[in-house]
N, CA, C and O of each residue as an XYZ file, in Angstrom:
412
protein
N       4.819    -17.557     -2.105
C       4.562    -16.225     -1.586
C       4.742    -15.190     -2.696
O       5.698    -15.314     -3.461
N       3.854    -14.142     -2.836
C       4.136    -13.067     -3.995
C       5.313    -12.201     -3.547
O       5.820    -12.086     -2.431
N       5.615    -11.620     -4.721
C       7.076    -10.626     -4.520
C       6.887     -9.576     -3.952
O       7.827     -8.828     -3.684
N       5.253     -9.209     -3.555
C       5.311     -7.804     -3.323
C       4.946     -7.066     -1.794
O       4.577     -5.969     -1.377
N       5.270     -8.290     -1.308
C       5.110     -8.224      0.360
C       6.173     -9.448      0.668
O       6.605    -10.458      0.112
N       6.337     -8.642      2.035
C       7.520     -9.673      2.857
C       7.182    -10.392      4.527
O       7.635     -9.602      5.355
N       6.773    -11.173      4.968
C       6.774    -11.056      6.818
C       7.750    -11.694      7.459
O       8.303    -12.761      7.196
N       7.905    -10.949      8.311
C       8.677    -11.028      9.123
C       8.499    -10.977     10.863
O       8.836    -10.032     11.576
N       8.144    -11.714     11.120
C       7.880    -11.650     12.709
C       6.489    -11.166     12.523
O       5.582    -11.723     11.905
N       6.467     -9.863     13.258
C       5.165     -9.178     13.248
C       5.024     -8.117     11.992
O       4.029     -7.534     11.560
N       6.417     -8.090     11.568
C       6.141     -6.390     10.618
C       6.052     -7.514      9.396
O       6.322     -8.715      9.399
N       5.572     -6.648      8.368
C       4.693     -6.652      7.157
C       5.942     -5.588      6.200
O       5.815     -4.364      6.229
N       6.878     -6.130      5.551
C       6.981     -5.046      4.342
C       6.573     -5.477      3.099
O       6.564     -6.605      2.604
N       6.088     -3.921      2.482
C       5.155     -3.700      1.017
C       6.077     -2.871      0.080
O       6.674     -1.825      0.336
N       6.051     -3.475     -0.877
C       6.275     -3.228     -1.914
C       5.191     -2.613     -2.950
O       4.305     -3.281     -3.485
N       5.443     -1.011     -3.173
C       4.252     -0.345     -3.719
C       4.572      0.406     -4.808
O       5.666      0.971     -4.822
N       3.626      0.543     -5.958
C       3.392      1.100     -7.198
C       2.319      2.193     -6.999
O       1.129      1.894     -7.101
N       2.816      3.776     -6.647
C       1.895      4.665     -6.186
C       1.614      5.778     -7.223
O       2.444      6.554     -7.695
N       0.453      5.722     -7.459
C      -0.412      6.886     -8.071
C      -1.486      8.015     -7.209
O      -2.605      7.892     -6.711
N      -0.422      9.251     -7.340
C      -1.903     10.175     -6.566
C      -2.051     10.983     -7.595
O      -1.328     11.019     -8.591
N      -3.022     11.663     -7.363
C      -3.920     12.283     -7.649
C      -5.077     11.614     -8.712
O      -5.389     12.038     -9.825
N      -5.626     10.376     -7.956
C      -6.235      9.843     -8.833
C      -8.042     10.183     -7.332
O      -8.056     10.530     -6.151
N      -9.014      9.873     -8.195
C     -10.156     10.264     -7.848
C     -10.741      9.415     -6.316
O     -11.862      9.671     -5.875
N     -10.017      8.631     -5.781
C     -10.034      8.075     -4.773
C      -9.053      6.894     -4.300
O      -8.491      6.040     -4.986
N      -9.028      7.072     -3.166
C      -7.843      5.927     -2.899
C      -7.941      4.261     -2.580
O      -8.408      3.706     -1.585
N      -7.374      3.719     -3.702
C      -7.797      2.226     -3.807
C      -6.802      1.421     -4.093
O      -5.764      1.945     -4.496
N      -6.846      0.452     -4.002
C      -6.180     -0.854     -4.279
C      -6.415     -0.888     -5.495
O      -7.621     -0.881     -5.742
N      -5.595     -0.930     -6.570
C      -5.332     -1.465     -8.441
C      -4.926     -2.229     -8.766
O      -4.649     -2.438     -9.947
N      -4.697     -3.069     -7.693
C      -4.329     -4.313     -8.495
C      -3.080     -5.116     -8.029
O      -3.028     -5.690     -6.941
N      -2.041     -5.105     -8.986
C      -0.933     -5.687     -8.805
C      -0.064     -4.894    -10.458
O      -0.374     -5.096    -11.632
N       1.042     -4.009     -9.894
C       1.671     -3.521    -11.147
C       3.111     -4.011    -10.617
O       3.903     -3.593     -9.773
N       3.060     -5.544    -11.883
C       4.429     -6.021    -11.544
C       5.369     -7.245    -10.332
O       5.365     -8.467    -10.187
N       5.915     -6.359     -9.824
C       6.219     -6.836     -8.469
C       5.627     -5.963     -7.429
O       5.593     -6.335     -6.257
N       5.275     -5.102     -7.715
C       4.561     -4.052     -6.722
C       3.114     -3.965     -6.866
O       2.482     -4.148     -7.906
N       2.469     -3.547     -5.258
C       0.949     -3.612     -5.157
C       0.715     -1.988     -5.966
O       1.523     -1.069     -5.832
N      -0.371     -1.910     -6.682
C      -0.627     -0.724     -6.648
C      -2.152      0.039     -6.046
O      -3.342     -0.245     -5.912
N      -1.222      1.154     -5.811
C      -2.425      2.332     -4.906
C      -2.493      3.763     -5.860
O      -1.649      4.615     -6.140
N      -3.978      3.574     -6.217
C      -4.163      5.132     -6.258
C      -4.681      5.761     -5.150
O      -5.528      5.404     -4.330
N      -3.864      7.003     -5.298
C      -4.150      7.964     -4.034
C      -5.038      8.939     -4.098
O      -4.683      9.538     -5.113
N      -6.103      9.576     -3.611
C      -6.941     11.010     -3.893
C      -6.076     11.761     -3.731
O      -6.056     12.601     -4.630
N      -5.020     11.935     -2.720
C      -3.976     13.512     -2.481
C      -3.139     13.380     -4.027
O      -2.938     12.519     -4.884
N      -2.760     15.015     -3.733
C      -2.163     15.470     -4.791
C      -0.716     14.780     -4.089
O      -0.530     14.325     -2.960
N       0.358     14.939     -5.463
C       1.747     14.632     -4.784
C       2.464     15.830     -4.724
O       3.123     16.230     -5.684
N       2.349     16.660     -3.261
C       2.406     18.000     -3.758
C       3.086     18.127     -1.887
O       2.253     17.646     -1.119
N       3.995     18.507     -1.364
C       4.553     18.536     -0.145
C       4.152     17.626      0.953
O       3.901     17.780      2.148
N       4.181     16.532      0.059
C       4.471     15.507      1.465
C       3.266     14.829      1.378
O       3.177     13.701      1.864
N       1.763     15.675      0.495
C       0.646     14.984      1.092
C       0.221     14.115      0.775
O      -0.735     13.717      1.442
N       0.638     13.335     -0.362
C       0.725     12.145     -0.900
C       0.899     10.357      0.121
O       0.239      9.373      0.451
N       2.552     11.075      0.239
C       2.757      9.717      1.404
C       2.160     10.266      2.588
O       2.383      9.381      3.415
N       1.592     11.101      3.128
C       0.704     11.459      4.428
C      -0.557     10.220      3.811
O      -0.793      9.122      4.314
N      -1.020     10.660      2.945
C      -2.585      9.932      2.940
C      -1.572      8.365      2.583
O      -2.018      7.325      3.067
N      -0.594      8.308      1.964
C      -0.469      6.912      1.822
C      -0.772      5.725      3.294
O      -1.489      4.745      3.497
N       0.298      6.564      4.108
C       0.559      5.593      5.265
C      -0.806      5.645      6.248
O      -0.876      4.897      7.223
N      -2.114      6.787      5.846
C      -3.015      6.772      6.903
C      -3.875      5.839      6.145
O      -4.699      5.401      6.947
N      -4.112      5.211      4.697
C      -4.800      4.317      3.956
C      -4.163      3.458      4.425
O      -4.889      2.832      5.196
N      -2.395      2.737      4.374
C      -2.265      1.683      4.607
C      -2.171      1.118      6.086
O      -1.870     -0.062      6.268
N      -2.447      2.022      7.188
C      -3.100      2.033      8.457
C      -4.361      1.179      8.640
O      -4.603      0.093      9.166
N      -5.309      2.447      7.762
C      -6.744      1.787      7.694
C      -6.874      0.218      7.348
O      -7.428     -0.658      8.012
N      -6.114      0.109      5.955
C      -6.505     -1.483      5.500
C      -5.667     -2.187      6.460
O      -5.972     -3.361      6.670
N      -4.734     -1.730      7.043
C      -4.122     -2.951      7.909
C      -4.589     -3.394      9.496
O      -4.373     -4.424     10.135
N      -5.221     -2.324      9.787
C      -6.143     -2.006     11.055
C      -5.035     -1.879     12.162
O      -5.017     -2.667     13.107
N      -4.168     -0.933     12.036
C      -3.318     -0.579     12.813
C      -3.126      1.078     13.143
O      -3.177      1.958     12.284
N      -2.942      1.248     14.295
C      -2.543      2.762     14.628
C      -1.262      3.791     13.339
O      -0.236      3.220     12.971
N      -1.436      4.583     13.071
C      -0.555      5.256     12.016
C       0.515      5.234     12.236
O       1.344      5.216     11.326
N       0.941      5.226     13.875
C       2.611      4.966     14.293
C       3.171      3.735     14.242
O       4.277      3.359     14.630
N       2.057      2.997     13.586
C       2.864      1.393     13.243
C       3.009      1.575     11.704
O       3.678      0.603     11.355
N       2.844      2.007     11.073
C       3.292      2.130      9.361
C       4.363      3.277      9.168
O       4.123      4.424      9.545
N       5.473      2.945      8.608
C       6.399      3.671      8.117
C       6.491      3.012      7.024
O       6.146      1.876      6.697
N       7.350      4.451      6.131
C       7.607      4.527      4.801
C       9.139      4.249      5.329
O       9.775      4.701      6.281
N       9.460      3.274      4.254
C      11.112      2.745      4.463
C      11.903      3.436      3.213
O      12.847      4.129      3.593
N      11.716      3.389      1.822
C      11.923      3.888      1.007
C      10.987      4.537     -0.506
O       9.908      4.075     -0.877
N      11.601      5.477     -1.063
C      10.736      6.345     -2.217
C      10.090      7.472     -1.463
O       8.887      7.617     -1.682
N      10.728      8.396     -0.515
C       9.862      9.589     -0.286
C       9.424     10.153     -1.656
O       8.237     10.467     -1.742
N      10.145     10.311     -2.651
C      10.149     11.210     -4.006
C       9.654     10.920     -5.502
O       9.399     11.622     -6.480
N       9.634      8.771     -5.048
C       9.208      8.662     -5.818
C       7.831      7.537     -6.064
O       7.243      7.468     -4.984
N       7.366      6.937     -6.774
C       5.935      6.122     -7.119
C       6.284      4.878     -6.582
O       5.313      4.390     -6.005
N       7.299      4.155     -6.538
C       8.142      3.210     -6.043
C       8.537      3.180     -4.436
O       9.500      3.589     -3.787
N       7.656      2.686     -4.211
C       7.881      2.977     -2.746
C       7.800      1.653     -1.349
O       6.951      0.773     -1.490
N       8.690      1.620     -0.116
C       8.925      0.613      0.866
C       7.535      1.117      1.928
O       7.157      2.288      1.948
N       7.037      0.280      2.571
C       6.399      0.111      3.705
C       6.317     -0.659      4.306
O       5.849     -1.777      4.092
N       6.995      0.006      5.672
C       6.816     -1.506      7.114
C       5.360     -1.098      7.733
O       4.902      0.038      7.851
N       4.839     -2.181      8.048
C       3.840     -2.315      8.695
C       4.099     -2.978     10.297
O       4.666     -4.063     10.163
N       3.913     -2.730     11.406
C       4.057     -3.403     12.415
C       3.130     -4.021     12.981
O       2.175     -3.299     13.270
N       3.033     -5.125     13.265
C       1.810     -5.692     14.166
C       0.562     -5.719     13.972
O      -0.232     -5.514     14.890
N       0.101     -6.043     12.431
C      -1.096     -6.176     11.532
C      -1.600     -7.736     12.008
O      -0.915     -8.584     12.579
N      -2.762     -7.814     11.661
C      -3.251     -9.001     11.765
C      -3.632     -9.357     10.509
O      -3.942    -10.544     10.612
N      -3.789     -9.004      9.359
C      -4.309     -8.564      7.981
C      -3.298     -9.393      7.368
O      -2.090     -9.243      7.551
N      -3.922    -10.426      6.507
C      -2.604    -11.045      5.964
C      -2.818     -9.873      4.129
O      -3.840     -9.551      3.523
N      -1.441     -9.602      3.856
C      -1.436     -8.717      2.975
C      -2.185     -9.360      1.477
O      -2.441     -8.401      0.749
N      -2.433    -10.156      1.089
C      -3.047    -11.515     -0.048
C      -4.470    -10.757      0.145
O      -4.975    -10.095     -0.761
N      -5.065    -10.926      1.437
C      -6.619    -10.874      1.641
C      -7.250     -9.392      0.920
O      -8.421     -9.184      0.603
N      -5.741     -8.195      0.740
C      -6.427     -7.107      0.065
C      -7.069     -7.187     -1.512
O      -8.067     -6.619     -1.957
N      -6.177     -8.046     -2.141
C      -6.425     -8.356     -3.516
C      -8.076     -9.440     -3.604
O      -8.644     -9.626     -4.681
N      -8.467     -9.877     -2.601
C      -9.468    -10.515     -2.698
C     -10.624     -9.775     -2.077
O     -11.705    -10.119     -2.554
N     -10.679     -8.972     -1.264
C     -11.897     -8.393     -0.819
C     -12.178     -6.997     -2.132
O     -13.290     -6.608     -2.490
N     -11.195     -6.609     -2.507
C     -11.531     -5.373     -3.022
C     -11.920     -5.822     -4.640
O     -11.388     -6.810     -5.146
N     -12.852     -5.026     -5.342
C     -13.396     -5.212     -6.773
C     -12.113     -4.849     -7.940
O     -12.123     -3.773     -8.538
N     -11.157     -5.762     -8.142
C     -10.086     -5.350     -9.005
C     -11.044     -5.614    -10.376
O     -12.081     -6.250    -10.566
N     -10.016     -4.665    -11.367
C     -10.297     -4.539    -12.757
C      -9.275     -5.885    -13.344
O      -8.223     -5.697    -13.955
N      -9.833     -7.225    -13.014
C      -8.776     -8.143    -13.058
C      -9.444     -9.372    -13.904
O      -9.817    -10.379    -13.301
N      -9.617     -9.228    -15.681
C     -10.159    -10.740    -16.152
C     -10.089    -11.958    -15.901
O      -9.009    -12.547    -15.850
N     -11.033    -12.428    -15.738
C     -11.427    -13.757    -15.228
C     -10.661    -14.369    -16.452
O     -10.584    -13.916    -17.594
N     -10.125    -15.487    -15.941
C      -9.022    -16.760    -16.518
C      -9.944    -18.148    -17.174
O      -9.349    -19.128    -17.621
């Protein structure tokens, strides 16, 4: 299992490497032990982790009141529970076009 997600029952915690104010919000990859996300919001009162948890909603196909931020309000390093996803967290790194050389 990778380091940068956890399951547990139904919830999903993520381990994240966050960049906003980048030109759209995407999946980057893998920085480390952490997934990374660039964000379109600025990190500028809150609106940062606002668009975080409504992106990691979207990719998880869950209502927004099932994603909480557990830890890093302040900083790039950041916790997310996910509740009751069907999305196994692996499948993001494979659907999306990473900047990732072939082996």
């Amino acid at each position: 299992m990778a380091d940068w997600y956890r399951r547990n029952a139904d919830i999903i915690t993520l381990t994240l490497h966050v960049q906003p104010g980048a030109k759209r919000s995407e999946i980057a990859g893998l920085h480390g032990e952490a997934l990374k996300i660039r964000l379109a919001a600025p990190p500028v009162e809150g609106r940062a982790n606002e668009a975080l948890l409504k992106f990691m909603a979207k990719l998880f196909d869950v209502p927004l009141r099932q994603v909480e931020l557990k830890q890093g309000g302040q900083s790039r390093h950041k916790v997310v529970a996910i509740i009751g996803s069907k999305v196994e967290p692996e499948d993001l790194l494979k659907t999306d076009l990473l900047d990732v050389p072939a082996k």
